[in-house]
Structures are given as structure tokens and as C-alpha cells.
DSSP file (Angstrom, degrees, kcal/mol; ACC not computed):
  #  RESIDUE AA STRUCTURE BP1 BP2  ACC     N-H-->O    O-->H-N    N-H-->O    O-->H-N    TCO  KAPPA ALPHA  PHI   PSI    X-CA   Y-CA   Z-CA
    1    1 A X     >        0   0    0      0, 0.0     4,-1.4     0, 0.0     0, 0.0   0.000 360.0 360.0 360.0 -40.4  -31.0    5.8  -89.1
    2    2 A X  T  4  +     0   0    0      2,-0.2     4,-0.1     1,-0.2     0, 0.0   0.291 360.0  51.8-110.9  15.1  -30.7    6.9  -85.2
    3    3 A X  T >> S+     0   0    0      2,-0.1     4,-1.8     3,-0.1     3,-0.7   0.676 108.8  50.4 -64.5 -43.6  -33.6    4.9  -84.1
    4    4 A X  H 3> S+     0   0    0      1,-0.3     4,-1.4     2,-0.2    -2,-0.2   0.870 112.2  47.4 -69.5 -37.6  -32.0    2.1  -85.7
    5    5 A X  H 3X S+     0   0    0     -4,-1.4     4,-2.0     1,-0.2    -1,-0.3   0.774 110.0  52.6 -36.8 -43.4  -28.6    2.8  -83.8
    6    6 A X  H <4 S+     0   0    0     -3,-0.7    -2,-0.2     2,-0.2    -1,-0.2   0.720 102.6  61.5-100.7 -11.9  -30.2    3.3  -80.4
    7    7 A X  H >X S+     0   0    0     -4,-1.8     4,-5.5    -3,-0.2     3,-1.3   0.858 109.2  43.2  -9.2 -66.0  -32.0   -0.3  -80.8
    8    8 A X  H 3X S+     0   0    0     -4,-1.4     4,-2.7    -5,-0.3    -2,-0.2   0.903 104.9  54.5 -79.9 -27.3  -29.0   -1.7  -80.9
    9    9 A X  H 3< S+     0   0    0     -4,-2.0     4,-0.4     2,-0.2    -1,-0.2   0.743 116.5  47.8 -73.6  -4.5  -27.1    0.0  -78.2
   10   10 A X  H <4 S+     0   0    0     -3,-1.3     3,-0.4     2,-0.1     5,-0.4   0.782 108.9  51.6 -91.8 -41.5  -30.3   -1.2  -76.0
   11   11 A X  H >X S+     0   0    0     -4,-5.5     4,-1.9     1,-0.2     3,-1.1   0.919 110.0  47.4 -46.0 -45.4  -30.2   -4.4  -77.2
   12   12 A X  H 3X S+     0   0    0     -4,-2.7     4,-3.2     1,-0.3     2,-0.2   0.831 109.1  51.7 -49.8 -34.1  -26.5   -4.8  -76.4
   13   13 A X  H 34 S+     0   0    0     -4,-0.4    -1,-0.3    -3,-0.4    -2,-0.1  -0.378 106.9  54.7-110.8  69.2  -26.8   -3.4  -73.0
   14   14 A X  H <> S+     0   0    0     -3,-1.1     4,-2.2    -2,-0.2    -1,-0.2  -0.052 106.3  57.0  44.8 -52.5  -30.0   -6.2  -72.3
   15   15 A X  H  X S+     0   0    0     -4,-1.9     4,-3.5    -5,-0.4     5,-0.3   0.966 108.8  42.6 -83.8 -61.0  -27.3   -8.9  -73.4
   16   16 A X  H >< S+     0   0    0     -4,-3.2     3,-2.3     1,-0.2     4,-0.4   0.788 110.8  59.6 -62.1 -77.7  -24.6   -7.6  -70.4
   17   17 A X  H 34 S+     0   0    0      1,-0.3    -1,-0.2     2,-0.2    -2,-0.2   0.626 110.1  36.1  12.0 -74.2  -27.4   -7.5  -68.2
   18   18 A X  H >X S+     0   0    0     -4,-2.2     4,-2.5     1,-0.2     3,-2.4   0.938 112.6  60.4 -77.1 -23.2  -28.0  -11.0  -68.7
   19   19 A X  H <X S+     0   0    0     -4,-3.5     4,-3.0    -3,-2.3     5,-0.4   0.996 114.6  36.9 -55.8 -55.2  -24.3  -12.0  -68.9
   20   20 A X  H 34 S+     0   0    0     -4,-0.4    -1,-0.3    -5,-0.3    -2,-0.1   0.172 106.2  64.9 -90.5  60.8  -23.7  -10.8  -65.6
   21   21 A X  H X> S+     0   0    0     -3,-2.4     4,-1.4    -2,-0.4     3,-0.8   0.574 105.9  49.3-120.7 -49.2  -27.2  -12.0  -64.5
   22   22 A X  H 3X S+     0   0    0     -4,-2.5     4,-0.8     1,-0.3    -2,-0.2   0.624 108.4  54.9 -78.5 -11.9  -25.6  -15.7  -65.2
   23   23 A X  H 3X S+     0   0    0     -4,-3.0     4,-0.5    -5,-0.2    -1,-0.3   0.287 102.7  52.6 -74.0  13.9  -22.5  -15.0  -63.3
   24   24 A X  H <> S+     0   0    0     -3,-0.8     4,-1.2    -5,-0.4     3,-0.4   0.840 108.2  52.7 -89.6 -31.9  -24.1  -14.1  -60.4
   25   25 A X  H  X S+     0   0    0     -4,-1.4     4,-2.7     1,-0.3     5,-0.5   0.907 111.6  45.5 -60.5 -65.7  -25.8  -17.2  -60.7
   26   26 A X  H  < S+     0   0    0     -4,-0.8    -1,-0.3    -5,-0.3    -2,-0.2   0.656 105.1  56.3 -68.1  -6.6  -22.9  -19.0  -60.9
   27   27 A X  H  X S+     0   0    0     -4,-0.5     4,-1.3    -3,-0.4    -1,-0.2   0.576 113.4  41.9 -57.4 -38.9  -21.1  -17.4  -58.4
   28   28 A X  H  X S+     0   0    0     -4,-1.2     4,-1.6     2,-0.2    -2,-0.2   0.662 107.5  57.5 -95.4   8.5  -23.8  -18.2  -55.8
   29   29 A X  H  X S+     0   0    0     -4,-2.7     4,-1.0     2,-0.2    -1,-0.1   0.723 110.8  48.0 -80.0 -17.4  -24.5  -21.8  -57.0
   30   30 A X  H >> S+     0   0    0     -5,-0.5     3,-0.6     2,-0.2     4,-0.6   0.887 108.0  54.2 -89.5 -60.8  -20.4  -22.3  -56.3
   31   31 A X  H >< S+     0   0    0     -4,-1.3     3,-0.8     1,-0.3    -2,-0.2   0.838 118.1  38.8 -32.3 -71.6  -20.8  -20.6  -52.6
   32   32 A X  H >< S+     0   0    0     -4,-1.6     3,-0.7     1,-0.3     4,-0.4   0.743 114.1  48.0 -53.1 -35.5  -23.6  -23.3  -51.9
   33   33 A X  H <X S+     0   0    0     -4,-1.0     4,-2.5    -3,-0.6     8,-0.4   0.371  91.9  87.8 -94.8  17.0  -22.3  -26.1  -53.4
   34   34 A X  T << S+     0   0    0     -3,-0.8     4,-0.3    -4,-0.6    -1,-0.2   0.637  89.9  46.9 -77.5 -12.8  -18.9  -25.3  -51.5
   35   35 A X  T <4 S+     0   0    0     -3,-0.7     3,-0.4     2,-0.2    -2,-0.1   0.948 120.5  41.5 -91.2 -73.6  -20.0  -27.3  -48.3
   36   36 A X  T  4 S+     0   0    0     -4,-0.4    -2,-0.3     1,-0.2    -3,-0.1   0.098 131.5   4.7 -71.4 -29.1  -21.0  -30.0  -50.5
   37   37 A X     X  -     0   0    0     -4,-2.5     4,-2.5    -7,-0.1    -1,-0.2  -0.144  51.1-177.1 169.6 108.0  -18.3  -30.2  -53.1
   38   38 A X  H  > S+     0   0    0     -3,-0.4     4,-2.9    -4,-0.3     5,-0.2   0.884  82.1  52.7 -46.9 -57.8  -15.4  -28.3  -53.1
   39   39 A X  H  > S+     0   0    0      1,-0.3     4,-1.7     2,-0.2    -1,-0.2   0.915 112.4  48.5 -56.3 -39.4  -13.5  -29.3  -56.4
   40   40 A X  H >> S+     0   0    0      2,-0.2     4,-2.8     1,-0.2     3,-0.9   0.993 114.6  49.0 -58.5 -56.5  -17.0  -28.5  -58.8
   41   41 A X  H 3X S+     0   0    0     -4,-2.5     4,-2.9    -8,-0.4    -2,-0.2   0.836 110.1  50.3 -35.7 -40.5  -17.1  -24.9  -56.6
   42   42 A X  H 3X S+     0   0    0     -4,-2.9     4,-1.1     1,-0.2    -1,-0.2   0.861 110.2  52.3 -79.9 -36.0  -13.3  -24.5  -57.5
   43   43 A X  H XX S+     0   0    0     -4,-1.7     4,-1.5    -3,-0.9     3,-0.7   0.907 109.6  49.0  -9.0 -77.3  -14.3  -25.2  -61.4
   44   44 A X  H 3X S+     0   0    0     -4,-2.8     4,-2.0     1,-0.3    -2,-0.2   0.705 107.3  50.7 -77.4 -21.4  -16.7  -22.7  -61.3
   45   45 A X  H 3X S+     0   0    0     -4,-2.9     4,-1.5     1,-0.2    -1,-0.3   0.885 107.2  57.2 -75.1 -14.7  -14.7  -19.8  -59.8
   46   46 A X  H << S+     0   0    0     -4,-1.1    -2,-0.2    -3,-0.7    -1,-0.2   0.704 102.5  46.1 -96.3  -1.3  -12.5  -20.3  -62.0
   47   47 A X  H  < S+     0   0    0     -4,-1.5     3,-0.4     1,-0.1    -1,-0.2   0.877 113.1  59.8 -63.2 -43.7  -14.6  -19.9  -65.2
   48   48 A X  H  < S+     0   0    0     -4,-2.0    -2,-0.2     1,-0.3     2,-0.2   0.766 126.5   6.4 -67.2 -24.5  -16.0  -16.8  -63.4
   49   49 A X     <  +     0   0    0     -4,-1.5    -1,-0.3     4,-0.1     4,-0.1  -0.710  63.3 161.3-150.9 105.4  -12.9  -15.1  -63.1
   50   50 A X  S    S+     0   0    0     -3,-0.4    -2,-0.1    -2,-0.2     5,-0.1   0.489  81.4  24.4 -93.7 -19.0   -9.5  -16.7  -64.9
   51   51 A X  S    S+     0   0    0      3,-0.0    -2,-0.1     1,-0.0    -5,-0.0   0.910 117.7  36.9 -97.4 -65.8   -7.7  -13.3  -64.7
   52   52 A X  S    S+     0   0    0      1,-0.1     2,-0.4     2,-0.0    -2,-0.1   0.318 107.3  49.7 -97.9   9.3   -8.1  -11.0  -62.8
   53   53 A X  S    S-     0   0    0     -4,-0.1     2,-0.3    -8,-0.1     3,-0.1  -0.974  77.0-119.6-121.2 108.9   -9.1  -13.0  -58.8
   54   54 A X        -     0   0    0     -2,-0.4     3,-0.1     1,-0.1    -4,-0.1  -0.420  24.3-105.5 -88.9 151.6   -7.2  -15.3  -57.7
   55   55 A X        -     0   0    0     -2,-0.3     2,-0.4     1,-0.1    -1,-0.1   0.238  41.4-123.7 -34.1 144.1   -8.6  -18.9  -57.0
   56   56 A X        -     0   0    0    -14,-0.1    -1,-0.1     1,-0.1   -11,-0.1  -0.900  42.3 -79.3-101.8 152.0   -9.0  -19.3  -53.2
   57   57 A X        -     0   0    0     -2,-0.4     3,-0.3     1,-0.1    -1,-0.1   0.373  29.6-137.4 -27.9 148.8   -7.3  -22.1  -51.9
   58   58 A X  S    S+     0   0    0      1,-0.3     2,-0.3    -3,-0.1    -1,-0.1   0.659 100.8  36.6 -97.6  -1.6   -8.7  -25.8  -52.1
   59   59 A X  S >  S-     0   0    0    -21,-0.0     3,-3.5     0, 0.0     4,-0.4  -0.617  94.6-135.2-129.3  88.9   -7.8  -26.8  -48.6
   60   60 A X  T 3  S+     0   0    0     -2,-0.3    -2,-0.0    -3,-0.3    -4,-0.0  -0.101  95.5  23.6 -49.8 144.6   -8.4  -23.6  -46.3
   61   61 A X  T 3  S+     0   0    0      1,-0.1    -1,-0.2     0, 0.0    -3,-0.0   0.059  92.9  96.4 102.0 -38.0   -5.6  -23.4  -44.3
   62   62 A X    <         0   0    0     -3,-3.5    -2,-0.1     1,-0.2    -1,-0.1   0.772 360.0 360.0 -54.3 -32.6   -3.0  -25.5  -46.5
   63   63 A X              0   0    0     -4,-0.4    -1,-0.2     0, 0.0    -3,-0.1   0.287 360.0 360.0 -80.9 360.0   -1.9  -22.0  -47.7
């Protein structure tokens, strides 16, 4: 019974791992592609964080 409990509380924390293993990824694939095209970058920060960061502007400076 408490091996089978402490399985799953590794497995779970193997699954955040990888969640934030694929936002990190996506957070620097938006940095790089930021030169290169803004409007995809702005996309993708704002799947990575919809709450709590706000977007940065899409024309530095406009703001």
C-alpha cells in the first residue's frame, strides 16, 4: 500500500518536471524567434503565462 502511494507521488513529480521542462522551451524558442517574428513570440508568451505576467508590449516603445 505505501510503495504503491510513493510511485505515484514520483511519478507525478517526473510529469512537472517535464511540464516545466516544455515551458522553458517555449519561453526560449519565443526570445529567439523575437528578432524574427514578433506576433508568433507574442502568441507564445502569452500561452506561457495568461495570468499572472503581463504581455510585454508588441512595439517597444509604443507604451
Amino acid at each position: 500500500m505505501m510503495k504503491n502511494k510513493s510511485k505515484s507521488i514520483w511519478n507525478l513529480w517526473i510529469i512537472c518536471l517535464a511540464v516545466e521542462q516544455i515551458r522553458l522551451v517555449l519561453l526560449i524558442t519565443a526570445q529567439g524567434l523575437a528578432n524574427i517574428n514578433l506576433p508568433l513570440a507574442y502568441i507564445v508568451h502569452l500561452l506561457h503565462s495568461p495570468f499572472h505576467v503581463p504581455p510585454p508590449p508588441l512595439f517597444p516603445g509604443s507604451g
